[in-house]
C-alpha positions in Angstrom: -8.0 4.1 -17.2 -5.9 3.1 -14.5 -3.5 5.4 -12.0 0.2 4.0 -11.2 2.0 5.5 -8.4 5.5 4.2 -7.4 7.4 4.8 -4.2 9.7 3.9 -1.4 8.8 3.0 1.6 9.2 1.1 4.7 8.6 -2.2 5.9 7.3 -0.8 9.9 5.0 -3.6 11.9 1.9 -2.8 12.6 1.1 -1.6 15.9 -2.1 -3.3 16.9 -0.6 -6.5 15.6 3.3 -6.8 15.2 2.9 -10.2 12.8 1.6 -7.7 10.0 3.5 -5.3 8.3 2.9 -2.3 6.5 4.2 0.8 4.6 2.5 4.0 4.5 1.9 5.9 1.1 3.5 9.2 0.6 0.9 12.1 1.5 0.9 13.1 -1.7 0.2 10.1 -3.4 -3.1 9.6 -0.7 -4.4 12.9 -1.9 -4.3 11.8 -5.8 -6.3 8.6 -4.5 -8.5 10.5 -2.2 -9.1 13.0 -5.2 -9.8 10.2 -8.1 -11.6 7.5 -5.8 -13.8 9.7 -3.9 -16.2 6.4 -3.5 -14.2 4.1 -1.5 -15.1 0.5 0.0 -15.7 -0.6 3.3 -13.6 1.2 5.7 -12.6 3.6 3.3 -10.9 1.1 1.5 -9.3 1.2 -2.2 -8.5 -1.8 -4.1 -5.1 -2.0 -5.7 -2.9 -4.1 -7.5 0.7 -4.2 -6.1 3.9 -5.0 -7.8 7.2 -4.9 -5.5 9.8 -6.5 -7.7 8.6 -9.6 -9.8 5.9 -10.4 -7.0 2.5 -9.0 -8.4 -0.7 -9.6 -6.4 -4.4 -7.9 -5.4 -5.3 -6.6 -2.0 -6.7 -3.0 -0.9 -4.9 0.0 1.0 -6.7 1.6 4.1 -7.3 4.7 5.2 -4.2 6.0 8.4 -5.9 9.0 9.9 -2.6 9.6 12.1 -0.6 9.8 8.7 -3.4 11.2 6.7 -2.5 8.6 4.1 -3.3 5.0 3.4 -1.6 2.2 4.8 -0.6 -0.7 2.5 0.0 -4.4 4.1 2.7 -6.7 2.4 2.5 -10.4 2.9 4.6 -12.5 4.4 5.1 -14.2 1.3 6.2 -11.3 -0.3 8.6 -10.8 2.0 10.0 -13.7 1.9 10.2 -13.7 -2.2 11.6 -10.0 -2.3 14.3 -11.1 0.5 12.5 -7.9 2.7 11.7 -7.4 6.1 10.6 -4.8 9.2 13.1 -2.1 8.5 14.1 -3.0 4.8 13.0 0.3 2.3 11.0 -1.4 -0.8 10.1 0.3 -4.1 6.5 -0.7 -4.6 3.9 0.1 -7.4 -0.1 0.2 -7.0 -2.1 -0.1 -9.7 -5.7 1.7 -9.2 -8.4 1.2 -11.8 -10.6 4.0 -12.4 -13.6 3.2 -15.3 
């Protein structure tokens, strides 16, 4: 069984380093995971599969206390595939396993 959220978000840089960029999940979608992953990895991470347009890859979102939600980073080289930047809104899909 696996859960699928899609959403909008944000391209924002990271504050503690400005080369990464992130999006932040929509509260409500970090309560479904918080609710159906209670055990999480380290640093309260969960593993997810991301799709943002034809770019598909692996990676994890992390807990964002100041958002309570998770944050999600996108690569550079997705980025640069999906013609987004800082600033740009993206429609992005995670893929969670849960069995």
């Amino acid at each position: 069984m696996e859960l699928r959220l899609t959403f909008v978000a944000e391209l924002r840089p990271w504050s503690s380093n400005p080369a990464m960029t992130l999006v932040t999940l929509p509260v409500d979608d970090a309560e479904d995971i918080r609710e159906l992953v209670p055990e999480r990895r380290g640093f309260g991470s969960v593993p997810v599969g991301v799709e943002i347009g034809d770019t598909h890859w692996n990676t994890s979102v992390f807990p964002d206390k100041e958002a309570d939600s998770f944050v999600l980073p996108i690569k550079k080289a997705v980025r640069v595939a999906q013609g987004i930047d800082i600033g740009d809104e993206a429609e992005i899909t995670l893929v969670i396993q849960l069995d």
